[in-house]
KELUM-991414 format. One line per 3 residues: their letters; for each residue x, y, z of N, C-alpha, C. Coordinates in steps of 0.05 Angstrom, whole numbers. Layout:
BEGIN
a> X:Y:Z:X:Y:Z:X:Y:Z; ...
END
This chain:
BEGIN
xxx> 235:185:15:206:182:14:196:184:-14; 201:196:-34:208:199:-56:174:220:-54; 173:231:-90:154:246:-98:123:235:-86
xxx> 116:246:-76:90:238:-71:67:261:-79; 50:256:-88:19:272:-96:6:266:-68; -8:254:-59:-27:262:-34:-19:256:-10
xxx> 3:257:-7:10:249:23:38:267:35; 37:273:51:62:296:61:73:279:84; 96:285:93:109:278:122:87:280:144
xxx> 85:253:164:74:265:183:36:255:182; 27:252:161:-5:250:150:-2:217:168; -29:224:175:-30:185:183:-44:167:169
xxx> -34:142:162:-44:134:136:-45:95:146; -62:94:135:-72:60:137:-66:41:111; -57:22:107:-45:12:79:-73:-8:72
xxx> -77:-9:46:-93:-24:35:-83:-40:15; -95:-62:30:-95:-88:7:-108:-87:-14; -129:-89:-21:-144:-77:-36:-136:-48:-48
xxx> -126:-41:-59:-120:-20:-71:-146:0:-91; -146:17:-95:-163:36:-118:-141:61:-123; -131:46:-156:-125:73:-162:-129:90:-178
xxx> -164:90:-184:-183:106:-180:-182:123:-222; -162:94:-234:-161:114:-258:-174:78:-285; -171:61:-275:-162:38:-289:-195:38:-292
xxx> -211:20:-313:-234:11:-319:-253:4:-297; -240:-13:-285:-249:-19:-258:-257:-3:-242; -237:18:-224:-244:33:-211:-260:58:-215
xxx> -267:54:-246:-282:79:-254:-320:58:-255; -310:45:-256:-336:21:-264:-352:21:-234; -332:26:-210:-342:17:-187:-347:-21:-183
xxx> -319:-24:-208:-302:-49:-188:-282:-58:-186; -278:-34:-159:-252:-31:-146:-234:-56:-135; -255:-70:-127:-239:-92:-121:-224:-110:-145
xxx> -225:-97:-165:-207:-114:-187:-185:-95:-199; -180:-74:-187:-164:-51:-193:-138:-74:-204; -121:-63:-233:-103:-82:-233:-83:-71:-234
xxx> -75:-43:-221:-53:-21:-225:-33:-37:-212; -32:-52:-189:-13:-64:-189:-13:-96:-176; -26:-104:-192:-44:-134:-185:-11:-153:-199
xxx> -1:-145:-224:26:-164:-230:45:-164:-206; 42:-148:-196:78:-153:-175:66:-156:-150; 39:-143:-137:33:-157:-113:38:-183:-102
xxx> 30:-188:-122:27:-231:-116:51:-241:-116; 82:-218:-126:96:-233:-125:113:-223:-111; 100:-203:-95:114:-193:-67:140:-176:-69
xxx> 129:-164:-92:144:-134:-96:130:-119:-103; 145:-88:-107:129:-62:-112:129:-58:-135; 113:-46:-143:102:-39:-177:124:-35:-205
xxx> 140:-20:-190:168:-17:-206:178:-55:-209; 168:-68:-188:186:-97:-196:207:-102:-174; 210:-86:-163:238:-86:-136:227:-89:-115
xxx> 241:-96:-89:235:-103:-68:248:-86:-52; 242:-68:-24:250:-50:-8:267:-56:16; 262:-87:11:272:-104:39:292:-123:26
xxx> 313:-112:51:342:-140:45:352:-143:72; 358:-167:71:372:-173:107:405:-185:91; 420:-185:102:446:-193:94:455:-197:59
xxx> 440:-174:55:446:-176:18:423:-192:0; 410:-207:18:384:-219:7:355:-202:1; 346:-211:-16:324:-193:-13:296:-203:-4
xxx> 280:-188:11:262:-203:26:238:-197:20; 221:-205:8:190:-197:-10:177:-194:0; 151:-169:-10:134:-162:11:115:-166:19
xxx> 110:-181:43:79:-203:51:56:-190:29; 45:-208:14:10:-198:9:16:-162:0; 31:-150:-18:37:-132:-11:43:-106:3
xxx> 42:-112:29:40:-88:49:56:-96:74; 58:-115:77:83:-126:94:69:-126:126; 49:-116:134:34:-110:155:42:-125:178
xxx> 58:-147:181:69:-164:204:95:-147:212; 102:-132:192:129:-114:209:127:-90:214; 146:-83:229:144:-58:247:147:-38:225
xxx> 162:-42:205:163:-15:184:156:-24:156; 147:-10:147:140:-26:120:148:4:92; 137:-9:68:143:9:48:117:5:22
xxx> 112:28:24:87:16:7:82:40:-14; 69:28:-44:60:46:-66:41:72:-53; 43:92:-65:25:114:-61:-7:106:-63
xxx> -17:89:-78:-46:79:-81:-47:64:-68; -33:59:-49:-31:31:-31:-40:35:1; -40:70:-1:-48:79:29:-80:93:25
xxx> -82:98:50:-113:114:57:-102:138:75; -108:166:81:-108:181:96:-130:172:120; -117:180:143:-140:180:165:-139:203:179
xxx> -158:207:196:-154:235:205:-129:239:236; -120:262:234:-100:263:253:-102:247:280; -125:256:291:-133:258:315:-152:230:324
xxx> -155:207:303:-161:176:308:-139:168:324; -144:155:353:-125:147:364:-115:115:354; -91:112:347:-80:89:335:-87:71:352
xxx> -94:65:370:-100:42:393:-127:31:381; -151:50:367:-167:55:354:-173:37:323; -146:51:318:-154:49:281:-151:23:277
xxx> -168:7:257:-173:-12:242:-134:-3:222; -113:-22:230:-108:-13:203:-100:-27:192; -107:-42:174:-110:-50:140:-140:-46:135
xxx> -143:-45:108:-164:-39:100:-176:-58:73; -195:-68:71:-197:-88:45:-207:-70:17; -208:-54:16:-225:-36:-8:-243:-29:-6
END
């Protein structure tokens, strides 16, 4: 799962396309929607580092729009999620989120 700052095992969390990570010009400006913390590798369907989390037979498989949201498991940057509250029933939640 590696180091994480706001998120612990277990937290229920919604992935955003739209990203804010809440430090860049933009998101201090209040325009979030141009956040560019990880705008280079989104588009090209990997994670911020540049690598991809997904491989099927040694291939590597890139990650939709970055959040992969058509598969059952996905892997996503720490600024890339939202906390929701425990007790929103998932049948419920909206989850992706645009910013």
């Amino acid at each position: 799962m590696g180091s994480w700052k706001t998120f612990k095992p277990g937290d229920h969390v919604i992935p955003l396309y739209i990203l804010e990570c809440r430090k860049c010009q933009y998101c201090l400006s209040f325009k979030t929607n141009l956040c560019q913390a990880i705008r280079g590798t989104q588009g090209k369907g990997l994670m911020p580092d540049g690598s991809s989390r997904f491989s099927k037979n040694g291939q590597m498989i890139h990650h939709y729009m970055g959040t992969s949201t058509f598969s059952n498991y996905t892997v996503l940057p720490e600024i890339a999620l939202a906390k929701i509250r425990e007790y929103a029933p998932f049948d419920k939640v909206c989850y992706i989120f645009m910013g």
